[in-house]
C-alpha positions in Angstrom: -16.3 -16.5 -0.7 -18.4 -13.9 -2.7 -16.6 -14.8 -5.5 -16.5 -18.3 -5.3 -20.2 -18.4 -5.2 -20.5 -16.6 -8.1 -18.4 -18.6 -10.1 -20.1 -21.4 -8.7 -23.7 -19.6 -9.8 -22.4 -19.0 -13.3 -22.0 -23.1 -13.8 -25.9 -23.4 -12.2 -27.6 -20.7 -13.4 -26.1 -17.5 -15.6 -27.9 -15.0 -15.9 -28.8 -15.0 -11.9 -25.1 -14.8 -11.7 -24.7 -11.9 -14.5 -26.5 -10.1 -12.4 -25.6 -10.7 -9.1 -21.9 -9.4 -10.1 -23.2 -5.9 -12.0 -24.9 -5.0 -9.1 -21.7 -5.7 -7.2 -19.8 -3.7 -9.7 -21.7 -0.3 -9.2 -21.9 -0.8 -5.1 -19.4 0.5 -2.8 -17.9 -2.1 -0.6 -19.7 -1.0 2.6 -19.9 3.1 3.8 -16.3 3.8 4.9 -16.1 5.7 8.2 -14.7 8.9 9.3 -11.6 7.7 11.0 -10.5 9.5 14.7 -7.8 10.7 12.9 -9.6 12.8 10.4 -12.9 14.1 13.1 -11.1 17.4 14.0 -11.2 18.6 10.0 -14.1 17.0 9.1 -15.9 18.5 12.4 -14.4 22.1 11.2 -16.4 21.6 7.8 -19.0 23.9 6.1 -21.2 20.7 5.4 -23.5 21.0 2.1 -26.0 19.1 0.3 -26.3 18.6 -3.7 -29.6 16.7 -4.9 -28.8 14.4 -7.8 -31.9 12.6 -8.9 -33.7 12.6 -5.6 -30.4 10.7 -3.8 -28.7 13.4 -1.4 -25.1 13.9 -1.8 -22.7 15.7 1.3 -20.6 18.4 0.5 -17.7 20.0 2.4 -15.7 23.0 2.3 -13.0 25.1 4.4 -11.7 28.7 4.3 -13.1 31.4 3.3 -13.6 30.6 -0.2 -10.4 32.1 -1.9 -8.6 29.6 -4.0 -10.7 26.6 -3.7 -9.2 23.4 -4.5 -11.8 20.1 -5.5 -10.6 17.4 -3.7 -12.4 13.6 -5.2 -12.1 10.9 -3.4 -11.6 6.4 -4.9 -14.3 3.6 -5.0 -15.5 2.9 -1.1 -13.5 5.9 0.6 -15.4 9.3 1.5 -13.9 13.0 1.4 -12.8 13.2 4.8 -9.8 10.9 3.6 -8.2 13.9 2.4 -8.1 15.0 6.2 -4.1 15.7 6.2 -3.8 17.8 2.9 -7.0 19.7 4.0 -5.1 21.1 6.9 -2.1 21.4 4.4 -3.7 23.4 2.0 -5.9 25.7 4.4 -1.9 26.7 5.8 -1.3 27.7 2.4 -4.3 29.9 1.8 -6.5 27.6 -0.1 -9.9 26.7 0.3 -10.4 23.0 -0.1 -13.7 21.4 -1.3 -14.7 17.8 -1.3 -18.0 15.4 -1.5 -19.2 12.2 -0.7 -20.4 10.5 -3.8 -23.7 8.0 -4.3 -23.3 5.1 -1.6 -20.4 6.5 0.1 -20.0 8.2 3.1 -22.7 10.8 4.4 -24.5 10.4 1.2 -27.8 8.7 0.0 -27.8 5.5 -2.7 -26.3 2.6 -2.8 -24.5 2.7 -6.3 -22.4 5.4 -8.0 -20.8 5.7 -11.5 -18.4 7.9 -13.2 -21.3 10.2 -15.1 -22.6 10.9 -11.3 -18.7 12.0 -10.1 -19.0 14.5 -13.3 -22.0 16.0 -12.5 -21.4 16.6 -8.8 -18.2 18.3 -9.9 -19.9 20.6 -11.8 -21.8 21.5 -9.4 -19.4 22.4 -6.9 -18.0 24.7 -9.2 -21.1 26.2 -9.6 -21.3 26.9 -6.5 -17.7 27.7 -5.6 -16.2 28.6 -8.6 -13.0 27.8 -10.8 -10.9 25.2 -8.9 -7.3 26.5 -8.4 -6.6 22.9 -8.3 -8.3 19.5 -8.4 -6.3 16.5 -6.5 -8.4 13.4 -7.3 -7.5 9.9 -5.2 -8.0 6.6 -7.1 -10.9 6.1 -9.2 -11.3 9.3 -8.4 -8.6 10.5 -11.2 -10.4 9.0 -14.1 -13.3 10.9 -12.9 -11.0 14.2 -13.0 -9.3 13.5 -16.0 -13.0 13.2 -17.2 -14.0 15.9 -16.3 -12.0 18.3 -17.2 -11.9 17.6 -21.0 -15.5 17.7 -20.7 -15.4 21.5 -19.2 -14.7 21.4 -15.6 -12.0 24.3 -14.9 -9.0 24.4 -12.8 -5.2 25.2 -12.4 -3.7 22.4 -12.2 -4.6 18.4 -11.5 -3.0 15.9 -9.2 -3.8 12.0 -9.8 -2.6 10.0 -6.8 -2.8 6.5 -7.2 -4.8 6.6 -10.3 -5.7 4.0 -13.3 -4.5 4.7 -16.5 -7.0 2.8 -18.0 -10.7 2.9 -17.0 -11.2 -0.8 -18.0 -8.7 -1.7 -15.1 -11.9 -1.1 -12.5 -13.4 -4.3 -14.6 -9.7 -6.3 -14.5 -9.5 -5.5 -10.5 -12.8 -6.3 -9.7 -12.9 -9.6 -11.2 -9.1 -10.3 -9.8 -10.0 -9.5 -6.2 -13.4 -12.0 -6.8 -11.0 -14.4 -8.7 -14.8 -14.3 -11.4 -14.9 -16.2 -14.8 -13.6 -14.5 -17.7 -17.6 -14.3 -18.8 -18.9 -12.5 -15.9 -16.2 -9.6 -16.6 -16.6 -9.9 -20.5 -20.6 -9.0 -19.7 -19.8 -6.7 -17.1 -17.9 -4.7 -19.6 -20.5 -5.1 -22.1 -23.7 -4.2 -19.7 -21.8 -1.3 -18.7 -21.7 0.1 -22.2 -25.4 -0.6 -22.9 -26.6 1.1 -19.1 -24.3 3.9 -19.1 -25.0 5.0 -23.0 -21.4 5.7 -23.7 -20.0 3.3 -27.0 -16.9 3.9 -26.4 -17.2 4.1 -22.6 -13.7 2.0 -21.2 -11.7 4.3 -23.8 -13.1 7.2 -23.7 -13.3 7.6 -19.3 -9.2 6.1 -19.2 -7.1 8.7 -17.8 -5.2 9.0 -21.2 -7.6 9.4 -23.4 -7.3 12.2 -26.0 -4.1 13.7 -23.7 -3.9 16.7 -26.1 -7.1 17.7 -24.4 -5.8 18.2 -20.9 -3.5 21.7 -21.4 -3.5 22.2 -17.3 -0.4 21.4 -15.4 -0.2 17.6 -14.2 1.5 15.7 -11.0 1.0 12.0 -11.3 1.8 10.6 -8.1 2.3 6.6 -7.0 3.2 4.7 -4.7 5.9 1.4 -5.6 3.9 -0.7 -3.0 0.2 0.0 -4.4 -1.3 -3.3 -4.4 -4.4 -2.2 -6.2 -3.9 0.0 -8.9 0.3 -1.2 -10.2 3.0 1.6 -10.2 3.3 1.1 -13.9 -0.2 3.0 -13.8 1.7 5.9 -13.5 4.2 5.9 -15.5 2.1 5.2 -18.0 -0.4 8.7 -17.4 3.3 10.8 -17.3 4.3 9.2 -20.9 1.0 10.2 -22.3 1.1 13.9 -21.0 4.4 15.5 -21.9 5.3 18.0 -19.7 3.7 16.1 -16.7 5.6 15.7 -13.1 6.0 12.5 -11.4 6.0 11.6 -8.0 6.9 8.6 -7.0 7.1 7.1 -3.3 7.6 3.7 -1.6 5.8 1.9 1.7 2.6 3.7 1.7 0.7 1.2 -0.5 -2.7 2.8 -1.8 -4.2 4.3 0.9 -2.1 5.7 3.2 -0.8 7.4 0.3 -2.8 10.2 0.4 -1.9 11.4 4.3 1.5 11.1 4.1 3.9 13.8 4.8 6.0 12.9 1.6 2.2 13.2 -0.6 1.0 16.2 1.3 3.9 18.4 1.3 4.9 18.0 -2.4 1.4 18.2 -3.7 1.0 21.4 -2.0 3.9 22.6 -3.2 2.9 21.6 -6.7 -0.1 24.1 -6.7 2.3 27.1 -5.1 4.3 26.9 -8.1 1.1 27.0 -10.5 -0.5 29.9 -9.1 -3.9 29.6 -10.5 -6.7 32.8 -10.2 -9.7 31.0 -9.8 -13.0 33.2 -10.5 -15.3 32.1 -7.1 -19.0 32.3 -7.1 -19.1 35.2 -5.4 -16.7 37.6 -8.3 -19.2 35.7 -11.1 -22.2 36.8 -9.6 
């Protein structure tokens, strides 16, 4: 329906319609909630704040603080998603960390963009120090991939589910809203001009400048993603030689990230890169 309107809004009037979609570009669809499933971990959390501009942003952690691991959640999810590998990874002695960004879960705002994911990272190592690992879910691993050639510092990454290319969050969007080709030609375009960045859909894809990621990888997928294609993957393990690839069927995008055929590998994945992370606490 939202679509259809829009399209229909484009014919009438343009610009209201230009609008009306980049505002539904940057805004979550809806505050996911923590799911009964996940309210025993997320109840166990050291809960946490981060003020970003005035908007409040929620912060979790677990353990005692050895080892921590940033865990960043998609586009309309929330950290506690990462409810099974939380308890996965506390078992093997790490300490995992997560957030809810702008407009999702516990957090203020009502919009959120990749620039915003970067800077809450940042500060989480700040205040936790060297990840030992960052798993990122989603639109999440753009973020991450971001990030780290930018000077975030950790271990080892895991993309699950991820885009290889950042423009794909234009080609989805305006698939799912079945838009007109002009409505995701000036959401590209507006996006450039808001966010500053010239070069921005090259420049935040996961394989951008590959050389500049020199931290062990594990790309994993599932066969029956419906939102970001399987051949996402493969692509982001051409691009980084060296790279492991994971690869699973019948868990779609989602569910991927609770599964017992995700959560044992990946935590096996960051046993076999044994990463010394400098915490807070040895810094200081």
């Amino acid at each position: 329906m939202t679509g259809r309107l829009l399209n229909a809004t484009a014919v009438l009037a343009p610009p209201l319609a230009r609008r009306v979609a980049y505002k539904l570009f940057f805004r979550p669809a809806g505050r996911a909630a923590v799911h009964p499933r996940e309210q025993d971990v997320q109840a166990a959390a050291t809960v946490g704040r981060i003020d970003l501009d005035g908007v409040p942003v929620a912060t979790y952690s677990w353990g005692d603080g050895s080892r921590p691991v940033l865990l960043v959640h998609g586009w309309s999810s929330r950290g506690s998603r990462f409810a099974g590998m939380i308890a996965d990874l506390l078992g093997r002695g790490y300490s995992p960390v997560t957030f809810d960004a702008p407009g999702h879960g516990g957090s203020g705002g009502t919009t959120t963009n990749l620039l915003q994911y970067e800077r809450i990272m940042r500060a989480l190592q700040e205040r936790h120090g060297d990840f030992a690992a960052v798993v990122a879910h989603s639109f999440g691993v753009p973020c991450a991939f971001h990030a780290l050639r930018t000077g975030l510092r950790a271990g080892c990454l895991v993309a699950v589910a991820g885009p290889a290319e950042f423009d794909h969050l234009v080609t989805e969007f305006t698939r799912r809203l079945r838009l007109r080709p002009a409505l995701a030609e000036h959401l590209r375009e507006h996006s450039v001009r808001d966010i500053g960045v010239a070069d921005l859909w090259e420049r935040f894809s996961s394989v951008y400048e590959p050389a500049a990621l020199t931290i062990p990888l594990l790309v994993v997928h599932d066969t029956d993603d419906d939102v970001v294609g399987v051949d996402h993957a493969h692509r982001i393990h051409a691009a980084y030689p060296g790279s492991q690839l994971h690869i699973t069927t019948g868990l779609g995008h989602r569910r991927v990230l609770g599964d017992p055929r995700i959560v044992g590998p990946v935590g096996a994945f960051l046993d076999t890169h044994p990463h010394r992370a400098t915490t807070a606490a040895n810094r200081t």
